[in-house]
C-alpha positions in Angstrom: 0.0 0.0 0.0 1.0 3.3 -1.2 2.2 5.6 1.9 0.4 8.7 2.4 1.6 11.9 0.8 0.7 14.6 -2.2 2.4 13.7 -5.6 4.5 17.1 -5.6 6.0 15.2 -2.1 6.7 12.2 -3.3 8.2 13.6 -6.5 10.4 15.8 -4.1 11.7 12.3 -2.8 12.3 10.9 -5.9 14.2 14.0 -6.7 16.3 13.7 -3.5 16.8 10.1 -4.6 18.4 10.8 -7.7 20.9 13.3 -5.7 21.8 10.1 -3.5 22.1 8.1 -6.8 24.6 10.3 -8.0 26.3 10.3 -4.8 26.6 6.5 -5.1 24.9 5.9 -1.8 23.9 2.4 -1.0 20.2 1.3 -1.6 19.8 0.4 2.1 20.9 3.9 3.3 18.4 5.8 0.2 15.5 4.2 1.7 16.2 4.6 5.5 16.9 8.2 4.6 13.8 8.5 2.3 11.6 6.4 4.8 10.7 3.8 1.9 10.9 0.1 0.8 14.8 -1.1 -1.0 12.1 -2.0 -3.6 10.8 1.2 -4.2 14.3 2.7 -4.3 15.3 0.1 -7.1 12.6 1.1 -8.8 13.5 4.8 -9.0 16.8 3.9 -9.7 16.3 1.8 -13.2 13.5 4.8 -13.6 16.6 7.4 -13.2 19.0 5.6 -15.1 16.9 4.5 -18.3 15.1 7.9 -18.3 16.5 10.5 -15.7 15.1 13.1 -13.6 12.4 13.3 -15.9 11.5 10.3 -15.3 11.1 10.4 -11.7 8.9 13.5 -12.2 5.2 13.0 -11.1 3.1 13.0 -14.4 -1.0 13.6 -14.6 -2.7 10.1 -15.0 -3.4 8.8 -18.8 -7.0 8.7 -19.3 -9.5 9.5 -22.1 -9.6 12.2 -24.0 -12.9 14.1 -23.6 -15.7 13.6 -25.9 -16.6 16.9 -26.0 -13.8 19.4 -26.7 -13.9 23.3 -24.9 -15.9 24.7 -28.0 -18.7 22.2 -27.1 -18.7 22.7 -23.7 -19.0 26.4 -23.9 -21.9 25.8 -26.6 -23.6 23.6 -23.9 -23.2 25.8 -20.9 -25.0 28.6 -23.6 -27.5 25.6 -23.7 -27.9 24.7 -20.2 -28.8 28.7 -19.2 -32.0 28.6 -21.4 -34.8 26.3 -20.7 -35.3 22.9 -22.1 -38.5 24.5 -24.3 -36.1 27.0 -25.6 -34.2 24.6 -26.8 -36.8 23.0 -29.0 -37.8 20.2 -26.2 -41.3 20.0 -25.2 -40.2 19.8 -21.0 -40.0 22.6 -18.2 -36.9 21.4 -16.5 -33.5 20.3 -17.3 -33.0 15.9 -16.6 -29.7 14.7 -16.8 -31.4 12.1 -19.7 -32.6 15.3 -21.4 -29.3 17.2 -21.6 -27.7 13.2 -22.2 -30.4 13.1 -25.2 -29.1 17.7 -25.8 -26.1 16.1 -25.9 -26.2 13.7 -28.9 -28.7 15.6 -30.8 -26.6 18.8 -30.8 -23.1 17.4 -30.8 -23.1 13.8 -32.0 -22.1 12.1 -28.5 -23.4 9.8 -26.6 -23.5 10.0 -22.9 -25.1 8.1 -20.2 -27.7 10.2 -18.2 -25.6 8.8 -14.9 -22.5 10.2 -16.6 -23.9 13.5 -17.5 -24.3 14.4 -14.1 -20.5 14.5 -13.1 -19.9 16.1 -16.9 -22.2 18.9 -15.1 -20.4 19.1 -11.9 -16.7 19.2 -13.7 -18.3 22.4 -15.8 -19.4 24.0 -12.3 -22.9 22.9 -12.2 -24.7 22.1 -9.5 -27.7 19.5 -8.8 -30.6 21.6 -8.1 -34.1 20.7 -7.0 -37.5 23.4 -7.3 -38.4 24.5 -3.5 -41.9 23.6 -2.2 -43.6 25.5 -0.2 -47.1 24.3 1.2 -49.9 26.2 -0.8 -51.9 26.7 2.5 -48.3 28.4 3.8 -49.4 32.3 5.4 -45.7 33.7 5.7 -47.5 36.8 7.6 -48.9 34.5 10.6 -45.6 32.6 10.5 -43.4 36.2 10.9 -46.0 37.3 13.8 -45.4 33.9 15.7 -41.9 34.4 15.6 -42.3 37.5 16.6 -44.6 37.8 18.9 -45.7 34.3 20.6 -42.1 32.9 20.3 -40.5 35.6 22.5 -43.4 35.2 24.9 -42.7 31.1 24.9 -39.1 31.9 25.3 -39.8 34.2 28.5 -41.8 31.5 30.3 -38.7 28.5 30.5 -35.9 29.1 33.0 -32.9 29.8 31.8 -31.6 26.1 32.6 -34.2 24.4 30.9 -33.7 26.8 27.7 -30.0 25.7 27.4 -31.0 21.9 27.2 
């Protein structure tokens, strides 16, 4: 298991390694030092000699390339700030299957509605749900109870018992 630590750390290590390397240190000694496994050091020594420091560099993980490239995304933000029926869809809010289904009509891409929903969060969007409020709510007898009969409430428990 991989000791805990940021990447720009463990690349500092690494770094310090390949000064020791070049000191001719013993493997032993680079990992007491280093507070790591002879293993690991080995490693980082057939790394430093088959690529050198730049290969003991920390490097962003290979992954997919996006499917839909900056142009697209800014189109789709444009998108996303209108409502669906502006759009030319016959619904009153935005799904994450209705922007998956925005999505391949406009751009050509396929997404999975599940997906689409960490696209949104990685473009700054957030998951958002209407409020509901009661119909039968009166916000003017709600304001004069906390007002009013709240304060008087309040006056009547002991100071003890309020705390608790």
């Amino acid at each position: 298991m991989r000791k805990p630590g940021t990447p720009e750390e463990w690349e500092q290590r690494r770094l310090f390694a390949a000064n020791m390397f070049d000191q001719q240190l013993e493997t032993a000694q680079i990992a007491a030092s280093l507070v790591v496994d002879d293993q690991t050091v080995r490693r980082w020594r057939r790394t430093y000699i088959s690529h050198g420091r730049d290969g003991l560099r920390s490097r962003k993980h290979p992954g997919r390339d996006a499917r839909l490239n900056a142009s697209q995304r800014e189109k789709l933000i444009e998108l996303l700030l209108k409502t669906p029926m502006e759009c030319g869809l016959n619904r009153y809010l935005w799904t994450t299957q209705l922007i998956a289904d925005l999505i391949q009509r406009e751009f050509g891409v396929v997404y999975h509605h599940d997906h689409v929903g960490r696209l949104l969060g990685a473009m700054g969007f957030t998951h958002q749900k209407p409020a509901r409020k009661a119909r039968e709510r009166d916000e003017a007898r709600i304001e004069a109870w906390r007002l009013e009969l709240w304060p008087a409430l309040l006056k009547k428990v002991s100071r003890a018992t309020a705390l608790s």
